[in-house]
Backbone as ProteinMPNN parsed JSONL, in Angstrom:
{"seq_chain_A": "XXXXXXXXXXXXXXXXXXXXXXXXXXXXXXXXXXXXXXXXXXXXXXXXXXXXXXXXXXXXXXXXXXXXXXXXXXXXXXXXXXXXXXXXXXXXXXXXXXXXXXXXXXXXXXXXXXXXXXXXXXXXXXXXXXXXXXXXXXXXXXXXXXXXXXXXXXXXX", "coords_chain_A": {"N_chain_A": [[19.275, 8.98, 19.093], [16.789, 10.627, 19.344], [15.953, 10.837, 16.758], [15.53, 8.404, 15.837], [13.145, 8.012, 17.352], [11.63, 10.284, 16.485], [11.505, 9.112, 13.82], [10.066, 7.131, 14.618], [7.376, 7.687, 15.184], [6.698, 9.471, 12.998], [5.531, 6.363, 11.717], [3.798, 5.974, 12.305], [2.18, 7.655, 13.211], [1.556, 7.836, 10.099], [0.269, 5.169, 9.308], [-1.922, 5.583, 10.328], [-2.973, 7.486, 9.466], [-3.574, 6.334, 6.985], [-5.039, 3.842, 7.616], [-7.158, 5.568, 8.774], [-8.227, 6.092, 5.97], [-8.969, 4.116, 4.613], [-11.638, 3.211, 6.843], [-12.316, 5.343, 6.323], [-13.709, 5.02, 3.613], [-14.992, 2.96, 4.148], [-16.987, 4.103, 5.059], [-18.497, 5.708, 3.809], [-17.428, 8.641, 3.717], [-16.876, 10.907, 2.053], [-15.521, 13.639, 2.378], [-13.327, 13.225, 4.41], [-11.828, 11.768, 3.156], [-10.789, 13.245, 0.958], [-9.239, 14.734, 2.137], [-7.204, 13.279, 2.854], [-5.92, 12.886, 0.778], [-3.563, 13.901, -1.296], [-3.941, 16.014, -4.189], [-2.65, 16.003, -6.635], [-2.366, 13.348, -6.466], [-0.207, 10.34, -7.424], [-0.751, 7.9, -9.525], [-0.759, 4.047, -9.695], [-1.202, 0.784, -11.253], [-2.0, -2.668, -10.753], [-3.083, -5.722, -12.149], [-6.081, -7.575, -12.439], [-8.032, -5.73, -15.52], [-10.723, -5.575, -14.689], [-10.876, -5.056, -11.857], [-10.781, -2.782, -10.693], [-10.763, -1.301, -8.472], [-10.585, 0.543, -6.484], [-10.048, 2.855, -7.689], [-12.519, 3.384, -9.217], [-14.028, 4.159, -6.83], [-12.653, 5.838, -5.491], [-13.012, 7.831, -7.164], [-15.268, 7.974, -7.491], [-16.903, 6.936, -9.396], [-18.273, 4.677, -8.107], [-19.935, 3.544, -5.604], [-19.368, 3.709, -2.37], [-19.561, 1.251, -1.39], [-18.918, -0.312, -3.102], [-16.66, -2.612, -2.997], [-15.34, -4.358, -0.648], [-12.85, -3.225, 1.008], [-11.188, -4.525, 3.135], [-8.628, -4.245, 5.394], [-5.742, -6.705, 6.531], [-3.704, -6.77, 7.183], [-1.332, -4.36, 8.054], [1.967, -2.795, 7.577], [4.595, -1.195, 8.205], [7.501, 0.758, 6.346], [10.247, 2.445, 6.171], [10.038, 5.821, 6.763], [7.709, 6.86, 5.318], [6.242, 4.767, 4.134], [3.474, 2.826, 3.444], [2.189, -0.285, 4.296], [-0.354, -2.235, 2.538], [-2.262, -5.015, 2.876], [-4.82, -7.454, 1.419], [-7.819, -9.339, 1.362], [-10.171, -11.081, -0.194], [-11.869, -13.752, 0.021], [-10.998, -16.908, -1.95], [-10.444, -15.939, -4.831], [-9.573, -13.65, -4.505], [-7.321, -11.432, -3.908], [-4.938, -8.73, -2.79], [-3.036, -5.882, -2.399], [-1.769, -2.613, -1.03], [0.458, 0.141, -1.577], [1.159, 2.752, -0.248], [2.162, 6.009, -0.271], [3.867, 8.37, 1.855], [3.807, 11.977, 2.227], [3.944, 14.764, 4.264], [1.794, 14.789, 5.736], [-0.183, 13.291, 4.261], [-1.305, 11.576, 1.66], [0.508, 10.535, -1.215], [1.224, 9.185, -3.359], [-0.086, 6.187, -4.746], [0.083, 2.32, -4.995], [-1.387, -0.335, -6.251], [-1.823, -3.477, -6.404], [-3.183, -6.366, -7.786], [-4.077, -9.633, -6.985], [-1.504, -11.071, -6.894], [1.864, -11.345, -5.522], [3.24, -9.918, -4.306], [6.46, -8.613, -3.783], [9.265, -7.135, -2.132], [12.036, -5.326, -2.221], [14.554, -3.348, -0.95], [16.821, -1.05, -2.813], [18.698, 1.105, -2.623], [20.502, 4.172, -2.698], [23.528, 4.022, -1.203], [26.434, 6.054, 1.407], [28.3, 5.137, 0.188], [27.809, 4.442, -2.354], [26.056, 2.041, -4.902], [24.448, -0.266, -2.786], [25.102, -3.151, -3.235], [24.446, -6.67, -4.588], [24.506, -8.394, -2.413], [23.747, -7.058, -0.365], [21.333, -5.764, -0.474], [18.038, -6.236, 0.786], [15.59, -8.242, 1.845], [12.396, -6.217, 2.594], [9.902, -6.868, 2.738], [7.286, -8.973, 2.049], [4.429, -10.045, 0.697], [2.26, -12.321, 2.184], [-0.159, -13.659, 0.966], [-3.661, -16.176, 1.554], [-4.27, -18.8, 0.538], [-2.331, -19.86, -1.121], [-1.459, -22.872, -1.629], [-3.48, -23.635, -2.724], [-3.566, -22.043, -5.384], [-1.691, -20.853, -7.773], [0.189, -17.19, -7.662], [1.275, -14.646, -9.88], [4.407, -13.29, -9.724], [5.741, -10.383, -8.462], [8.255, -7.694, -7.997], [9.016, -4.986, -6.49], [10.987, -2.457, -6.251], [12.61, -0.277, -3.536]], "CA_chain_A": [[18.105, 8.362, 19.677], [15.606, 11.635, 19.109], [15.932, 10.624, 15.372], [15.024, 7.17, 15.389], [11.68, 8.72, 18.323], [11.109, 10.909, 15.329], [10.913, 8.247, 12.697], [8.829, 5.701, 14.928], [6.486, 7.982, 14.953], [6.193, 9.35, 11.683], [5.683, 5.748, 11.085], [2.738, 5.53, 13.578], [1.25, 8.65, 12.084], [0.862, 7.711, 8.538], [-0.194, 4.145, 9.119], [-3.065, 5.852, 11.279], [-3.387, 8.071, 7.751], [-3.782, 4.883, 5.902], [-6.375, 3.19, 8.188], [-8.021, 6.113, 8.41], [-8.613, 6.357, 4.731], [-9.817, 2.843, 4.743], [-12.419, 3.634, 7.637], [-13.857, 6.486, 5.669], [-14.094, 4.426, 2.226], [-15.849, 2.055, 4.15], [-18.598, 4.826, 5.608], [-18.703, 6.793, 2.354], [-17.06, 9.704, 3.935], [-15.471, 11.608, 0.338], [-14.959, 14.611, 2.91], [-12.372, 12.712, 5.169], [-10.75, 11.167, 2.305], [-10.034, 14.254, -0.075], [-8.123, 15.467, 2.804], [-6.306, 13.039, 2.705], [-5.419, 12.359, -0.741], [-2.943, 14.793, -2.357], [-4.606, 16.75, -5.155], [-1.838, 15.433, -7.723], [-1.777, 11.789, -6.516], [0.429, 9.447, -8.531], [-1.494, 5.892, -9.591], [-0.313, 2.8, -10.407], [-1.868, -0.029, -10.646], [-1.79, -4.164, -11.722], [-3.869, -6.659, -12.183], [-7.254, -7.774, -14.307], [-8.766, -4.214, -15.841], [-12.099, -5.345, -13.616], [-10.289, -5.422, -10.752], [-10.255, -1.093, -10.639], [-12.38, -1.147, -7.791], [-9.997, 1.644, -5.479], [-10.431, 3.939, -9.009], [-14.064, 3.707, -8.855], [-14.746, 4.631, -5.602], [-12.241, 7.065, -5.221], [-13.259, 9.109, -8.183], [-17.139, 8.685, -7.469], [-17.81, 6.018, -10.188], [-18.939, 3.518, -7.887], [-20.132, 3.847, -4.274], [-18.446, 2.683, -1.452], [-20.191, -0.433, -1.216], [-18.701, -1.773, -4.424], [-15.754, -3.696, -2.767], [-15.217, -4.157, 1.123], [-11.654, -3.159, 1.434], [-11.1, -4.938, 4.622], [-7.063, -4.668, 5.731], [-5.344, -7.77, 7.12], [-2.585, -6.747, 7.692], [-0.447, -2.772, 7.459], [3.736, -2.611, 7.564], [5.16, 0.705, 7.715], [8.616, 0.779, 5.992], [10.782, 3.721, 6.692], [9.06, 6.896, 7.573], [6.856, 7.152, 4.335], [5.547, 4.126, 2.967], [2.778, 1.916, 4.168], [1.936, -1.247, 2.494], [-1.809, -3.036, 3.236], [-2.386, -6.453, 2.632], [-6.176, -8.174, 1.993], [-7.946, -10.637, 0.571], [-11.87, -11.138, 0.005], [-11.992, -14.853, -0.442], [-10.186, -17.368, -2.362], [-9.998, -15.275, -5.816], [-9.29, -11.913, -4.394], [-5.896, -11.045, -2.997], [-4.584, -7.438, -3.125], [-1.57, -5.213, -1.923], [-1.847, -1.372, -1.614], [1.295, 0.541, -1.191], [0.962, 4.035, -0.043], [3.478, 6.591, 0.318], [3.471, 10.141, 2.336], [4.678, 13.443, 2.878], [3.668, 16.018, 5.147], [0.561, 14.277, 6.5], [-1.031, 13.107, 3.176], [-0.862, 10.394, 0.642], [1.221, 11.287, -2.777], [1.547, 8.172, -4.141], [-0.399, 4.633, -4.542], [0.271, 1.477, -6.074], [-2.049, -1.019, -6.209], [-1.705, -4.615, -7.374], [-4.689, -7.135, -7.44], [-4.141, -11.162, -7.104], [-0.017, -10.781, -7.54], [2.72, -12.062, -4.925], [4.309, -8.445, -3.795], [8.064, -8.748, -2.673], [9.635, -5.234, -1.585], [13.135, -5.027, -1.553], [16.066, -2.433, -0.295], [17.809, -0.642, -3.755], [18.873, 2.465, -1.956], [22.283, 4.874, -2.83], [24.279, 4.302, -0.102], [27.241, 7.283, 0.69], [29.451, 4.442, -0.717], [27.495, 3.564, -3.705], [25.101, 1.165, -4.969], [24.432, -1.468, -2.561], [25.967, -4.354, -3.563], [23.019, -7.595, -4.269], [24.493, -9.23, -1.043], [23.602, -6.194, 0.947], [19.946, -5.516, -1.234], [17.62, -6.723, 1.77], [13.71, -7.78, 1.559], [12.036, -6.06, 3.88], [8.583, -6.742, 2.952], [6.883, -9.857, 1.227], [3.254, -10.518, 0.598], [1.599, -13.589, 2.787], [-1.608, -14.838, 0.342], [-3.821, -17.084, 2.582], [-4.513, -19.593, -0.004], [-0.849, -20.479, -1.815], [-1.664, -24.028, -1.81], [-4.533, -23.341, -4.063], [-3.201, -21.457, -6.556], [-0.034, -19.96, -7.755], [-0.367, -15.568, -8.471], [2.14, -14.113, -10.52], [5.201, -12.664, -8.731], [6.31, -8.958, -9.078], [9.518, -7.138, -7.218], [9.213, -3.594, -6.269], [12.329, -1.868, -5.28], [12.324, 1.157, -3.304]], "C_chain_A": [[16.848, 9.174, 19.372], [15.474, 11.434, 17.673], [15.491, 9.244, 15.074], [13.361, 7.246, 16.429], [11.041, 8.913, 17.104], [10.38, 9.708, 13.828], [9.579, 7.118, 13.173], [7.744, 6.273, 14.517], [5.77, 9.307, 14.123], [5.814, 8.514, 11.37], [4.114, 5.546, 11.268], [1.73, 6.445, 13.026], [0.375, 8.468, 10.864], [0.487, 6.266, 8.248], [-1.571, 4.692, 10.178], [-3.984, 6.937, 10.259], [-3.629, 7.256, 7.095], [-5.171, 4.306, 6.134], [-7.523, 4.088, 8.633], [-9.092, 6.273, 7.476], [-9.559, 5.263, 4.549], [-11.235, 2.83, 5.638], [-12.968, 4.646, 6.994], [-14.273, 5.979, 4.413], [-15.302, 3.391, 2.677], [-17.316, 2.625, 4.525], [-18.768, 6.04, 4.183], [-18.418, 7.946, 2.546], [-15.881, 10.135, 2.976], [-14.888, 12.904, 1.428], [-13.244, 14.548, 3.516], [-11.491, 12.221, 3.863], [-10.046, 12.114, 0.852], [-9.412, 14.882, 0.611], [-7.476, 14.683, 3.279], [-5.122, 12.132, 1.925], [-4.719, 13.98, -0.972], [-3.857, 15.08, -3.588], [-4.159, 15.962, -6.665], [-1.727, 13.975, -7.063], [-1.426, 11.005, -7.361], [-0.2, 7.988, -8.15], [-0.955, 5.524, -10.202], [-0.86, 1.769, -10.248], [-1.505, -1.527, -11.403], [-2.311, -5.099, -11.3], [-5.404, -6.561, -13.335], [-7.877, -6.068, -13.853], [-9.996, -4.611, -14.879], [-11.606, -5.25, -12.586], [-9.924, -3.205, -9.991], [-11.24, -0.55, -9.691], [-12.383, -0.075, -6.945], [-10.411, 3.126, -6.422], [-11.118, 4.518, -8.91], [-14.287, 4.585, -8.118], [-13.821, 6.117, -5.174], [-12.273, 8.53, -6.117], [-15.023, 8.861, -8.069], [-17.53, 8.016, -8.109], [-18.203, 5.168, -9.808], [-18.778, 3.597, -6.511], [-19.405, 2.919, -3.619], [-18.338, 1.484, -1.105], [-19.606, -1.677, -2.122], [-17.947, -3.018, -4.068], [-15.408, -3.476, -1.661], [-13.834, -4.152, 1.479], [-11.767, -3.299, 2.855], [-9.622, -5.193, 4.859], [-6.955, -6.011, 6.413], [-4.703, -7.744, 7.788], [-1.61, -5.17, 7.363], [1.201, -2.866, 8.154], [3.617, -1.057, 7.01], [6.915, 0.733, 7.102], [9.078, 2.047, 6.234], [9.654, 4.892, 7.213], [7.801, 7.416, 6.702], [6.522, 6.612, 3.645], [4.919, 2.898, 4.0], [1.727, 0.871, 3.465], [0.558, -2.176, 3.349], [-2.352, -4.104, 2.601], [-3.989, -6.78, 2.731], [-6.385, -8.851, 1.233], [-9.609, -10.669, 1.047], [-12.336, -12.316, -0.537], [-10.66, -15.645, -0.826], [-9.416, -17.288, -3.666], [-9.632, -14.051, -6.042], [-8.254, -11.914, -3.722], [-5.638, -9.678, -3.355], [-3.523, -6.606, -2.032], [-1.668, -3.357, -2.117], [-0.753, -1.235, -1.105], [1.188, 1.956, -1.646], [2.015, 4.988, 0.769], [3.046, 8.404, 0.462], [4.008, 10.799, 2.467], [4.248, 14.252, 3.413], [2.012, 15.848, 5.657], [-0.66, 13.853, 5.266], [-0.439, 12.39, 1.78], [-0.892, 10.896, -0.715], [1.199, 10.452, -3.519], [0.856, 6.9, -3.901], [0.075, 4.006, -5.844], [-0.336, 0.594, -5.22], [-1.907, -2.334, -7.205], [-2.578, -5.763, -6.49], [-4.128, -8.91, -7.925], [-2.319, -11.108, -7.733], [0.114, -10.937, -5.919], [3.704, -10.906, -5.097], [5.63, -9.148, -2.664], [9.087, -7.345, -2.977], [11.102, -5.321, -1.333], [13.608, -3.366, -1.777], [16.358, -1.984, -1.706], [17.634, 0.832, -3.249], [20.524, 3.039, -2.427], [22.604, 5.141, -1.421], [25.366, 5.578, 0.053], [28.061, 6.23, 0.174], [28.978, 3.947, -1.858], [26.215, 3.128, -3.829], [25.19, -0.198, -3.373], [24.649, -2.751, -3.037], [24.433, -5.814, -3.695], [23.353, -8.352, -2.91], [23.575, -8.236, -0.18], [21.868, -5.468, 0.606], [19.102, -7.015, 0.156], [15.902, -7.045, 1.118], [13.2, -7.404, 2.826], [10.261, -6.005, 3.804], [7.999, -8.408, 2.001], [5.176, -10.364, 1.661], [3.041, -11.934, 1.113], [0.273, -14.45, 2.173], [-1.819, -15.506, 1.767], [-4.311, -18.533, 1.759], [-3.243, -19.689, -1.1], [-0.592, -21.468, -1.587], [-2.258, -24.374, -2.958], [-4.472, -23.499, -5.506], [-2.172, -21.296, -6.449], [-0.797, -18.097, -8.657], [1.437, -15.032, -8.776], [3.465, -13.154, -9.202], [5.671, -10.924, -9.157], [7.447, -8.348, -7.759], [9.054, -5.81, -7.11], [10.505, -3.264, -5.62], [11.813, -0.768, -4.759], [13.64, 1.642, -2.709]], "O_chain_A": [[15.826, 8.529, 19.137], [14.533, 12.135, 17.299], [15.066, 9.022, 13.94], [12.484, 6.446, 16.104], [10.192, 8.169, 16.612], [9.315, 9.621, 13.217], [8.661, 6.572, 12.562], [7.044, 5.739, 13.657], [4.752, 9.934, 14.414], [5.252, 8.823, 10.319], [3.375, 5.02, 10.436], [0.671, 6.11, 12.496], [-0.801, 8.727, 10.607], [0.351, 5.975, 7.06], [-2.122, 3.773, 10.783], [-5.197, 7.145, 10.258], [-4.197, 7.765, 6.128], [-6.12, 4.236, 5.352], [-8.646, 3.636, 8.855], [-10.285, 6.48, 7.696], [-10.763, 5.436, 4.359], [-12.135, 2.322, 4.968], [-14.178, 4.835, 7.12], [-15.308, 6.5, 3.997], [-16.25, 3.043, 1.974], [-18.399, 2.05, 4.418], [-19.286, 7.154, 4.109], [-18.947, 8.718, 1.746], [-14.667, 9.933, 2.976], [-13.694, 13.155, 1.266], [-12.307, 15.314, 3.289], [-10.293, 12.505, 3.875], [-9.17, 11.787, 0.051], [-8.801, 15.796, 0.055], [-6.917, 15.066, 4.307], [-4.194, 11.352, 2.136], [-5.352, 15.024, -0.817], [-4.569, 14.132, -3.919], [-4.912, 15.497, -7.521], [-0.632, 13.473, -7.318], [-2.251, 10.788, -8.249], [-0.203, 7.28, -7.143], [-0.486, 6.067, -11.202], [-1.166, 1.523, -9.082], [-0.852, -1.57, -12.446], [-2.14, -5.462, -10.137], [-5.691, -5.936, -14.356], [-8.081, -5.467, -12.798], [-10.255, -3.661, -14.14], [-12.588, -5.615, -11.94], [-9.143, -2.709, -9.18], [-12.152, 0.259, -9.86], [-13.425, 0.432, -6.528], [-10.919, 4.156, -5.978], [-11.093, 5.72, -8.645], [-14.686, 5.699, -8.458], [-14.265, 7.155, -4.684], [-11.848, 9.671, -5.935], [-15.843, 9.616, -8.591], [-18.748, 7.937, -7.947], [-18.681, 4.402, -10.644], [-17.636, 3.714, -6.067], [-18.951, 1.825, -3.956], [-17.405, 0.812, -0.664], [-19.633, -2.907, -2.119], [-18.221, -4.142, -4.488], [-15.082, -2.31, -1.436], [-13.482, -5.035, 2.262], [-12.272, -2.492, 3.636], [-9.237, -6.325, 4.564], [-7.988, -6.494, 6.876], [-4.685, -8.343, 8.863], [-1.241, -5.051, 6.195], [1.326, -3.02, 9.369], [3.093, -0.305, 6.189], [7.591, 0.705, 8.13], [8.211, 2.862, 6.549], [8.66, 4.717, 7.918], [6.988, 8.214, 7.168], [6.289, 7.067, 2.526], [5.473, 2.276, 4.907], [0.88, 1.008, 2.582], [0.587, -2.627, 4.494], [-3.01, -3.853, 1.591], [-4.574, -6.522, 3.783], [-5.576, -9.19, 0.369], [-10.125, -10.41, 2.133], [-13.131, -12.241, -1.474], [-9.551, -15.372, -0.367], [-8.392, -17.91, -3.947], [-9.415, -13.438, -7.087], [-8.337, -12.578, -2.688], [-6.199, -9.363, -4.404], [-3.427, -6.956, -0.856], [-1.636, -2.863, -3.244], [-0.438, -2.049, -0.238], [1.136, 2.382, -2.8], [2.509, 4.867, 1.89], [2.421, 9.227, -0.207], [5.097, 10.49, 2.953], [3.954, 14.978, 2.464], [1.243, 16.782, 5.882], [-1.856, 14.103, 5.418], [0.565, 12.638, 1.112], [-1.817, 11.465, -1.296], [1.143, 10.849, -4.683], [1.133, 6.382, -2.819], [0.337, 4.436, -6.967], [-0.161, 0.498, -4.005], [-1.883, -2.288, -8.435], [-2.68, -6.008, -5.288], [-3.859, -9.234, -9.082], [-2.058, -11.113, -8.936], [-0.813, -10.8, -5.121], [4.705, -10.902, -5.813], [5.734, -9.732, -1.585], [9.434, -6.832, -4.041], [11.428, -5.395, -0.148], [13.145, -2.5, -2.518], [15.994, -3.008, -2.285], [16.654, 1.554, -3.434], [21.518, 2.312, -2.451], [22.207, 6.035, -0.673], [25.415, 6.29, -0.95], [28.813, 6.796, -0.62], [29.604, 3.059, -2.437], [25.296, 3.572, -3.141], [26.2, -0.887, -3.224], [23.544, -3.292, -3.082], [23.528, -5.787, -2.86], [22.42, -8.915, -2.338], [22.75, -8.677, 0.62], [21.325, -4.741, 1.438], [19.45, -8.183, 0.334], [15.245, -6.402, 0.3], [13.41, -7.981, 3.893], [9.52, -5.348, 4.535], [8.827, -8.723, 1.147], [4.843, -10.916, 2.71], [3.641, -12.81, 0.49], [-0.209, -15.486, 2.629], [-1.041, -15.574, 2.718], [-4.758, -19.404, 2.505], [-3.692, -19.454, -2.222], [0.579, -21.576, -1.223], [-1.874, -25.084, -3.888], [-4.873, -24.285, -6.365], [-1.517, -21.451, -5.419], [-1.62, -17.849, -9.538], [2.428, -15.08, -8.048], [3.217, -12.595, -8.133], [5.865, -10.575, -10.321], [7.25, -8.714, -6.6], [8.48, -5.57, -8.172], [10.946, -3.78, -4.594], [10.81, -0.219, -5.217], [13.772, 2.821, -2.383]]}, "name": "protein", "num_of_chains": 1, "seq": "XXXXXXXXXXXXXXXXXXXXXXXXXXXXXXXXXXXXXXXXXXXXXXXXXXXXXXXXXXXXXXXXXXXXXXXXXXXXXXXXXXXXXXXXXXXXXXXXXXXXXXXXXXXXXXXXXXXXXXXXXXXXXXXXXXXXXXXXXXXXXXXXXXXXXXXXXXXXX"}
């Protein structure tokens, strides 16, 4: 029971590290947000090359103003990955997925106007998981998928 305490709130933590980050991108605070970016952060990213708008701003080429990252919606998956959902109209959709360790974000992936679905591929002690037992535990909501159709992509983790 003190182990699943522990994980809630690791979970609670670094989705409060997340929306933090977001809250200082939106006041142009680089102070707050180089502490809490890892030094070595790993990027990934997908969607149209204009679409590099987190890049920009987080390396200084384009003030905070450029694009109003406004969350919708944040899921915390296990104890170190927190995935943020938005959308700035009816041609903007976007998905960050941000992952932590020791109170600071190591890893993003970012994908722009794409149909994120997150499953389960974990080594169990008996193995691979089996595809019956491969779970989704996350799937992107668009608010306009009437509209349009946006490309689909899988992430495992």
């Amino acid at each position: 029971m003190e182990e699943i305490n522990r994980n809630d709130e690791q979970e609670i933590q670094n989705q409060a590290i997340v929306n933090a980050l977001y809250k200082s991108l939106a006041a142009g605070d680089t102070k707050t947000i180089a502490g809490i970016l890892a030094p070595d952060l790993e990027w990934w990213f997908h969607g149209p090359q204009s679409c590099h708008h987190m890049m920009r701003m987080l390396t200084g080429e384009a003030p905070h103003t450029e694009f109003p990252f406004e969350p919708r919606s944040f899921t915390t998956i296990d104890d170190h990955i927190v995935i943020v959902e938005g959308y700035e109209g009816a041609n903007v959709y976007w998905v960050h997925v941000w992952a932590l360790k020791d109170g600071l974000i190591t890893r993003f992936r970012e994908y722009f106007n794409t149909w994120l679905t997150v499953k389960e591929l974990r080594v169990r002690p008996t193995g691979w998981a089996g595809k019956e037992k491969r779970s989704t535990v996350w799937r992107s909501q668009p608010r306009d998928l009437f509209r349009r159709t946006l490309p689909g992509l899988m992430l495992a983790i």
